[in-house]
BALOBA-1460 file (C-alpha; in Angstrom, 3 decimals):
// residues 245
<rec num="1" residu="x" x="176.866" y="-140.681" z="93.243"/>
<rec num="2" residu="x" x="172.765" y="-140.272" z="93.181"/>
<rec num="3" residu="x" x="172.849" y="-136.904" z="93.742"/>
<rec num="4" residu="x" x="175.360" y="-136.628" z="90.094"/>
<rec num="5" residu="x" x="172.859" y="-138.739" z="88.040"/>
<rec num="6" residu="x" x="170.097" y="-136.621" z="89.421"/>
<rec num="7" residu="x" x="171.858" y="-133.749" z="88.131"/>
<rec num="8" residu="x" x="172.547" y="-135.164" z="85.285"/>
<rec num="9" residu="x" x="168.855" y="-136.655" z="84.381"/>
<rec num="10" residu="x" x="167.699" y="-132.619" z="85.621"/>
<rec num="11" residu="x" x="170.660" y="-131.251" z="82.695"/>
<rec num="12" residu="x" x="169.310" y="-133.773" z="80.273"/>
<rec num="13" residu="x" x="165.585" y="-132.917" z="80.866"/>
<rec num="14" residu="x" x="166.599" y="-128.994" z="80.632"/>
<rec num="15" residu="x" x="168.143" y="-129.568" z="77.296"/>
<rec num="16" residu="x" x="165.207" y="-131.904" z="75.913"/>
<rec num="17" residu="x" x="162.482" y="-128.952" z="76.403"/>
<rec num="18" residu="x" x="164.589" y="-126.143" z="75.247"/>
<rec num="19" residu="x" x="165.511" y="-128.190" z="72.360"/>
<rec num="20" residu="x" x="161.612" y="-128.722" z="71.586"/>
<rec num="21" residu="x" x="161.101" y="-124.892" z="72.457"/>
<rec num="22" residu="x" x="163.448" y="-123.882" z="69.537"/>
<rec num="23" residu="x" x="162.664" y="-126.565" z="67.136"/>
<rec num="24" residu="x" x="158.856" y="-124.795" z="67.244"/>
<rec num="25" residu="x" x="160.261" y="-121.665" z="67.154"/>
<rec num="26" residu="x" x="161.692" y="-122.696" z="63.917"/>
<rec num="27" residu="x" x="158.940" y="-124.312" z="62.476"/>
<rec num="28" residu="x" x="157.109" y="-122.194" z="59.699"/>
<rec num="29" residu="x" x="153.279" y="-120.768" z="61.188"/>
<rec num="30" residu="x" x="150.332" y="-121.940" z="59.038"/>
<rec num="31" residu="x" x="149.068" y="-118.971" z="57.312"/>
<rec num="32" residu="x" x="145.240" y="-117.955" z="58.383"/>
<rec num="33" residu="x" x="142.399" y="-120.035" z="56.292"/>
<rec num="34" residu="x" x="140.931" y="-117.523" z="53.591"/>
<rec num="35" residu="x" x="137.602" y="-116.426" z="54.873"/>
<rec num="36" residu="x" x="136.395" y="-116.599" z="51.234"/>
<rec num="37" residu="x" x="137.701" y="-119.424" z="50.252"/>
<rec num="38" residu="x" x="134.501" y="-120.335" z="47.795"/>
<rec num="39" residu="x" x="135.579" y="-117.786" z="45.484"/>
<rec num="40" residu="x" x="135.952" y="-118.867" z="41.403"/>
<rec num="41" residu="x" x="136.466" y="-117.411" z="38.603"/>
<rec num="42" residu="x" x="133.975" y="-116.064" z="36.147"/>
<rec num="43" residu="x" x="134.778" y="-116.623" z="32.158"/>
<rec num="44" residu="x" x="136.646" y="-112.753" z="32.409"/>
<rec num="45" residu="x" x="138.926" y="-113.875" z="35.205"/>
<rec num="46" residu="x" x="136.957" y="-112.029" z="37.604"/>
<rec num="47" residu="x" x="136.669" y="-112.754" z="41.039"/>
<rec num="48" residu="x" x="133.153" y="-113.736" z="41.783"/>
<rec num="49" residu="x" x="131.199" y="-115.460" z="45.419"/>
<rec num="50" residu="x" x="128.399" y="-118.115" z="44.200"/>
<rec num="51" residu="x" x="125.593" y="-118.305" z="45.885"/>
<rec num="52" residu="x" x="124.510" y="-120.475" z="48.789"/>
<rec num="53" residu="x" x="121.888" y="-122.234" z="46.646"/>
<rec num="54" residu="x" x="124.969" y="-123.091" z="43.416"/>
<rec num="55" residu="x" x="126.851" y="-123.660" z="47.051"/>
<rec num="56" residu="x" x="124.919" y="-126.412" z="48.062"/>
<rec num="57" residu="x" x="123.591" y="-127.929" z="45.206"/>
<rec num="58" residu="x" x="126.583" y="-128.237" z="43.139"/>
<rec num="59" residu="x" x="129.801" y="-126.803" z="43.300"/>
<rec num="60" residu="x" x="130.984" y="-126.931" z="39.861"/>
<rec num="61" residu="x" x="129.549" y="-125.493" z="36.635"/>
<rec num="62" residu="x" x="130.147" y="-127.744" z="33.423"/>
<rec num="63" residu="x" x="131.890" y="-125.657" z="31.336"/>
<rec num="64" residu="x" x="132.682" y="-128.445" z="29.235"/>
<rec num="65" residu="x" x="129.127" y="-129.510" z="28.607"/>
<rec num="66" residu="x" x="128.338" y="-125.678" z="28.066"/>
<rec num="67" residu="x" x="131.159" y="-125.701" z="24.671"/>
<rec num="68" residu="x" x="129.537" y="-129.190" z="23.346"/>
<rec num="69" residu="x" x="126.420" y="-127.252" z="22.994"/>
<rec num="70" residu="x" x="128.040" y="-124.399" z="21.717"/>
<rec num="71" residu="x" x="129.788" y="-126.932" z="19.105"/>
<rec num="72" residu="x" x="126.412" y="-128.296" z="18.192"/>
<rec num="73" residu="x" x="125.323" y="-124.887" z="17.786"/>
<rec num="74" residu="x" x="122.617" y="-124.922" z="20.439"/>
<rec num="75" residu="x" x="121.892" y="-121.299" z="21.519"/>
<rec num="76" residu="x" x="121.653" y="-121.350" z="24.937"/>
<rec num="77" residu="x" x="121.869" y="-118.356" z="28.092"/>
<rec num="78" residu="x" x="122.894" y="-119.699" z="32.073"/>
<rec num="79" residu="x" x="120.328" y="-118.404" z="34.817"/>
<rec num="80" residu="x" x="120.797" y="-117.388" z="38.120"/>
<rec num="81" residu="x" x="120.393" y="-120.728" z="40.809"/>
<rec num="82" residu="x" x="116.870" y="-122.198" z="41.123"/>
<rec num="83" residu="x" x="117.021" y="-122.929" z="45.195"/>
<rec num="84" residu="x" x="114.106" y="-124.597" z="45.856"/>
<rec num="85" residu="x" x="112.814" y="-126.020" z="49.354"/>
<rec num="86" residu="x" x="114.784" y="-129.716" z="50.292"/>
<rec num="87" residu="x" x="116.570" y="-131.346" z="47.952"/>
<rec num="88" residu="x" x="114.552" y="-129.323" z="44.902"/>
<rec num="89" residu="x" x="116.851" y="-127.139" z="43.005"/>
<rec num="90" residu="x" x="119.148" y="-126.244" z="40.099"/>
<rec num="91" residu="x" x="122.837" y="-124.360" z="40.216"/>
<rec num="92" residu="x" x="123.549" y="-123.510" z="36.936"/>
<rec num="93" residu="x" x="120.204" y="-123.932" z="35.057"/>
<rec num="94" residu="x" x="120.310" y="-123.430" z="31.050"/>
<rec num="95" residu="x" x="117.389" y="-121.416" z="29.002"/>
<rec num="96" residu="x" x="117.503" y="-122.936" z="25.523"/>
<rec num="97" residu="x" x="116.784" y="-120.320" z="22.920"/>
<rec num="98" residu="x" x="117.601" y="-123.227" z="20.001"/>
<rec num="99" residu="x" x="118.704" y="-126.472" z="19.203"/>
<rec num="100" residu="x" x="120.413" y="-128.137" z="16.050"/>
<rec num="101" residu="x" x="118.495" y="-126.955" z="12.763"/>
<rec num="102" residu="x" x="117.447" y="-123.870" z="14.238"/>
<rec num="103" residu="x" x="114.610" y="-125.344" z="16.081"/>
<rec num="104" residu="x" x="113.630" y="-122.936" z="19.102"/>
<rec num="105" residu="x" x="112.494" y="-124.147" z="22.489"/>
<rec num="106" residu="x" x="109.258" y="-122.400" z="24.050"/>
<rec num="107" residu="x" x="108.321" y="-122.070" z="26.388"/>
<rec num="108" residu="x" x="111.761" y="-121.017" z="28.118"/>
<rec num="109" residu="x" x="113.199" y="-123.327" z="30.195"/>
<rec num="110" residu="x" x="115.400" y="-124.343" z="33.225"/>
<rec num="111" residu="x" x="117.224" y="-127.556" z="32.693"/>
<rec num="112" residu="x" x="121.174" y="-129.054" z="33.751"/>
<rec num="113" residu="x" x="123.269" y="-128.987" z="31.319"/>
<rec num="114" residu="x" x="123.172" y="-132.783" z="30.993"/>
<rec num="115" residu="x" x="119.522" y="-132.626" z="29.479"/>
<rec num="116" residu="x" x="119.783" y="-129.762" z="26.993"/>
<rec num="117" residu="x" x="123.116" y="-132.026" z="25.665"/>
<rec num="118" residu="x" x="120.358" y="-135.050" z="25.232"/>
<rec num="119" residu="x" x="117.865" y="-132.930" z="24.045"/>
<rec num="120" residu="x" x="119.830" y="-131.346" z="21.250"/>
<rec num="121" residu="x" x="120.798" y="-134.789" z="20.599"/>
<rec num="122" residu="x" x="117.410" y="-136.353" z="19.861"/>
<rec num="123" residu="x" x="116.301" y="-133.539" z="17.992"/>
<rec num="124" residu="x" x="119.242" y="-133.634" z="15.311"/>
<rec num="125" residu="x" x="119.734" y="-137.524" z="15.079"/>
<rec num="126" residu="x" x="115.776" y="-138.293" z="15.644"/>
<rec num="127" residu="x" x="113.107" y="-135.708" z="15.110"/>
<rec num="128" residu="x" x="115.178" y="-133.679" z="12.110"/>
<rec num="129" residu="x" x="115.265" y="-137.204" z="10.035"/>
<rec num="130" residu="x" x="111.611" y="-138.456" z="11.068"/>
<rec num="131" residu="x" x="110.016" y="-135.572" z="9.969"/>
<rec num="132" residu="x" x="112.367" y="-135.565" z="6.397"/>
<rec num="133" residu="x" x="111.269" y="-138.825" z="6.145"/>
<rec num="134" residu="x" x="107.400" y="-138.410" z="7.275"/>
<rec num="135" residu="x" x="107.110" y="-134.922" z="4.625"/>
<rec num="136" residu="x" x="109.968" y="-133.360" z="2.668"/>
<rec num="137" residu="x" x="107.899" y="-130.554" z="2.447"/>
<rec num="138" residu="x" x="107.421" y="-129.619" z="6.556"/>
<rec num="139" residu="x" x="109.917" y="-127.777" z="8.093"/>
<rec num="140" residu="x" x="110.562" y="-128.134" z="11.631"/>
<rec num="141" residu="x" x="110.300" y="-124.775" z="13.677"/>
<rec num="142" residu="x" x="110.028" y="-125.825" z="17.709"/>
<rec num="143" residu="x" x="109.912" y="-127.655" z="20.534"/>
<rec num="144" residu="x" x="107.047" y="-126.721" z="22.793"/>
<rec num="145" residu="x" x="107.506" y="-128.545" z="26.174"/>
<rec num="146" residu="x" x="105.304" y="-128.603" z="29.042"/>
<rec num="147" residu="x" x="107.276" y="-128.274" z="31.916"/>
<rec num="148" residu="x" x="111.073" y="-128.410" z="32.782"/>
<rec num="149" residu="x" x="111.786" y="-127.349" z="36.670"/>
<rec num="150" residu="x" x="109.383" y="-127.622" z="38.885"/>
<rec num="151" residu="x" x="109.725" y="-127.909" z="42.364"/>
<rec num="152" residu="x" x="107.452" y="-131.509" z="42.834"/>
<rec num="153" residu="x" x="106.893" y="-135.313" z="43.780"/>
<rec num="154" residu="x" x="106.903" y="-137.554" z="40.779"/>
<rec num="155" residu="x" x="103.612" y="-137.126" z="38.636"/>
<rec num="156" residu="x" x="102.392" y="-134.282" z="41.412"/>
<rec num="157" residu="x" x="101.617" y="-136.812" z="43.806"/>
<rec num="158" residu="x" x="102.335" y="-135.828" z="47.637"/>
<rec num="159" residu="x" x="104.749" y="-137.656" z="49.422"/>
<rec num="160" residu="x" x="105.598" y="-139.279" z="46.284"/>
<rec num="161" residu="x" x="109.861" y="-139.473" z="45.594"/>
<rec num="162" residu="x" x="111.195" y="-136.361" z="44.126"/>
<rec num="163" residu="x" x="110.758" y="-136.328" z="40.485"/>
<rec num="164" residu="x" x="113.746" y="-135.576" z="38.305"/>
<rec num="165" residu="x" x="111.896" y="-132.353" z="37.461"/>
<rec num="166" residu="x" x="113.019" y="-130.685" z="40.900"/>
<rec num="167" residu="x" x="116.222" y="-130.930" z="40.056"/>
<rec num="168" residu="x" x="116.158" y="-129.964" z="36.717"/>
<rec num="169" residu="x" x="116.743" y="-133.364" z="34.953"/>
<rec num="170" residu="x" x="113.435" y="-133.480" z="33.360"/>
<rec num="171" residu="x" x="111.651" y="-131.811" z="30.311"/>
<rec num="172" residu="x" x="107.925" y="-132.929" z="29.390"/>
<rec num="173" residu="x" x="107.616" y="-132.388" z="25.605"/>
<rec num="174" residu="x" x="104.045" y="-131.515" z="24.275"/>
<rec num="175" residu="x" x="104.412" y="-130.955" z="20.715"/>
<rec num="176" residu="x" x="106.118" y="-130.296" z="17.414"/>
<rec num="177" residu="x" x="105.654" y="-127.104" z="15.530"/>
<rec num="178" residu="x" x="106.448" y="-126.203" z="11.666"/>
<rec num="179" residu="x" x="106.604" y="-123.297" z="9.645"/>
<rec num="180" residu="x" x="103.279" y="-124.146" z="8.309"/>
<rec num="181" residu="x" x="101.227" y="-123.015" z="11.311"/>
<rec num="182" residu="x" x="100.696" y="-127.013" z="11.683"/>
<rec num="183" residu="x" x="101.626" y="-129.108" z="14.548"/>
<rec num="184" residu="x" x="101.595" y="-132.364" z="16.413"/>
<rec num="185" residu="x" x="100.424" y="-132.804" z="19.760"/>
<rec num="186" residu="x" x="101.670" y="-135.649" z="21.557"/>
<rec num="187" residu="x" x="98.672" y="-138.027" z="22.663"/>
<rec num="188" residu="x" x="97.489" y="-141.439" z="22.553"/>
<rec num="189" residu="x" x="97.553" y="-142.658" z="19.119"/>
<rec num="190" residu="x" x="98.258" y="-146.768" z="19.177"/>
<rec num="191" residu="x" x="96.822" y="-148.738" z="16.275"/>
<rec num="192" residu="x" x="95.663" y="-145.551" z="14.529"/>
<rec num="193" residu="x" x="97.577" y="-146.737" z="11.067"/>
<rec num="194" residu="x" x="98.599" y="-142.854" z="10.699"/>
<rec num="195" residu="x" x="101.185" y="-141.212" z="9.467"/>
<rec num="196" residu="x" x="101.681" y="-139.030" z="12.369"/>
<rec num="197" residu="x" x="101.115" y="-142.110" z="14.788"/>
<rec num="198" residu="x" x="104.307" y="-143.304" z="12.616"/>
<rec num="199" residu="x" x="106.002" y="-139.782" z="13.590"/>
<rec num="200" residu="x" x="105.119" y="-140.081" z="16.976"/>
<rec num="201" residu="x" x="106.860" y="-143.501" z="17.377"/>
<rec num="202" residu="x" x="109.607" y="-142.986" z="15.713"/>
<rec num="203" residu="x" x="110.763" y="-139.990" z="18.112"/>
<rec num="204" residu="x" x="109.934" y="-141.922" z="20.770"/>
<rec num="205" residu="x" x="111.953" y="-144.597" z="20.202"/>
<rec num="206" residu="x" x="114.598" y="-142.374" z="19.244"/>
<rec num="207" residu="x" x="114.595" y="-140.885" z="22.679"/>
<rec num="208" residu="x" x="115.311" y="-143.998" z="24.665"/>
<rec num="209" residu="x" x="119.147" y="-143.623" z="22.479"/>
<rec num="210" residu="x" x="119.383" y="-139.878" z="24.356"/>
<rec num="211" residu="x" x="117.634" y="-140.446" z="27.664"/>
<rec num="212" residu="x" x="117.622" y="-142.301" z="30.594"/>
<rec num="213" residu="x" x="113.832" y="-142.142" z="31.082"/>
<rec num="214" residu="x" x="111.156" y="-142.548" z="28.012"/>
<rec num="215" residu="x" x="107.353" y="-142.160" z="29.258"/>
<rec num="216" residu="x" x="104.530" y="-141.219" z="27.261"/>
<rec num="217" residu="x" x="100.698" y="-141.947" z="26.026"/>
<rec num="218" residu="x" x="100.723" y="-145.905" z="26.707"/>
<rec num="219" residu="x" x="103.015" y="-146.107" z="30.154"/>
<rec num="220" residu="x" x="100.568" y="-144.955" z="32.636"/>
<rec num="221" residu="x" x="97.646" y="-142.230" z="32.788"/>
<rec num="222" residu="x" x="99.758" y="-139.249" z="33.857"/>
<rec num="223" residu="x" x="101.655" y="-139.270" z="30.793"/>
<rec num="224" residu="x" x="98.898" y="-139.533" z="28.177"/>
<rec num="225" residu="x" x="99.486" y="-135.828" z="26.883"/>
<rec num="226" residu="x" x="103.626" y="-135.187" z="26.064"/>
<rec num="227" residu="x" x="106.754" y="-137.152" z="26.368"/>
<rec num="228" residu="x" x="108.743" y="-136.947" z="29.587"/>
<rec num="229" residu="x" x="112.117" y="-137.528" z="29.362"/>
<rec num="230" residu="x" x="115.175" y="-137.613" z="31.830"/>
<rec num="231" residu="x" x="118.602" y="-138.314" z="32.602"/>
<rec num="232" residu="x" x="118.145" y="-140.059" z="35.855"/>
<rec num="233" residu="x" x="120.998" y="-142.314" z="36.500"/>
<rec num="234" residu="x" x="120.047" y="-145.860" z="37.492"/>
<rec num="235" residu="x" x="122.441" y="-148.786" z="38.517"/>
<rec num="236" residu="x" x="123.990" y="-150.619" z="35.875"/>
<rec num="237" residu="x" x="122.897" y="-147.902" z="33.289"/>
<rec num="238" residu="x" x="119.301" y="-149.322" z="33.496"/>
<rec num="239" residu="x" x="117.465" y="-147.167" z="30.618"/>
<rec num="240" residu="x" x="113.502" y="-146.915" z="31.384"/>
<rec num="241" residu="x" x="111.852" y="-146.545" z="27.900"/>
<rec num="242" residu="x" x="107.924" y="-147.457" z="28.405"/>
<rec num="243" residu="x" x="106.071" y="-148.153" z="25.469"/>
<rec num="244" residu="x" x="102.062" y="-149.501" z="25.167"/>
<rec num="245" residu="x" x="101.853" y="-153.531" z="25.359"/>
């Protein structure tokens, strides 16, 4: 009688393992994982391998920032990755050739997507109408900025957090050109009573309705020579717009 259910519990174990043994042999074998498996596809359909730098920094380009500009009518060409030591760096940064009223940019520039969007912005709803209503007669020609990426601690300073520069978020403007040969620098000009102190403030303001980040002659002495402005997010969509007391 113990020597049946042995056999039996022996039969039983027998048919248990050969059961598992064919119920693997019947499952389906994952298929190898694709060594390249960062490959995308370029705007021909083209198989192409980004970089380690557009790798690391970010993974996706925004196309769909890329056609708002193109609707605005912003000329614009995408550089190679800026890979810069640490955190500094840019994937997919954007030379602007011109914005909105054919206004060109100069020097050229390397900023995200995100900022020449803003930029382009400000210059169509802001700086187009404040000079219109400044002098009919001036016609805006460009943008000259000061800086856009640069590798850097905020206001050069060592040690200092990374400004929004290093990763492209940043563009310093220095002054407005026309087709006059005239210009306006921007620098301290609070309680001059001029018309181009008028100018100056009126852009300004109108920045803080494009950027995240408004600094100029006034909000500290690093910034007493252009307009810095950023898209640095901030909780609760804190907007930084410092003006002189």
């Amino acid at each position: 009688m113990i020597v049946s259910r042995f056999r039996a519990l022996g039969l039983a174990t027998l048919l248990l393992v050969e059961g598992s043994v064919a119920l693997a042999q019947d499952l389906p074998i994952p298929s190898a994982r694709p060594q390249d498996k960062d490959i995308v596809q370029d705007d021909a359909g083209a198989a192409s391998q980004p970089n380690k730098a557009e790798a690391s920094i970010k993974p996706l380009r925004d196309f769909a920032c890329e056609r708002r500009l193109a609707d605005q009518g912003v000329k614009f060409r995408v550089l190679p990755a800026e890979d810069g030591e640490g955190a500094c760096g840019v994937a997919y940064p954007i030379d602007v050739d011109e914005l909105p009223g054919n206004v060109a940019v100069k020097p050229d520039t390397a900023l995200n997507c995100s900022v020449v969007e803003a930029l382009a912005g400000w210059v169509d709803k802001s700086v187009i109408p404040a000079i219109s209503a400044w002098d009919k007669e001036k016609t805006f020609s460009t943008v000259r900025h000061a800086s856009t990426y640069v590798c850097r601690g905020r206001n050069n300073q060592k040690n200092a957090k990374l400004s929004e520069h290093a990763k492209g978020n940043a563009i310093d403007i220095a002054s407005f050109e026309f087709t006059d040969g005239s210009s306006i620098k921007i620098e301290p000009r609070d309680r001059k009573g001029s018309d181009e102190e008028a100018f100056q403030k009126a852009v300004r303001f109108g920045a803080c309705l494009h950027f995240t980040t408004v600094l100029g002659p006034g909000s500290d002495a690093y910034h007493d020579d252009h307009l810095h402005l950023d898209v640095a997010e901030r909780r609760g969509g804190y907007r930084l717009c410092a003006f002189p007391d």
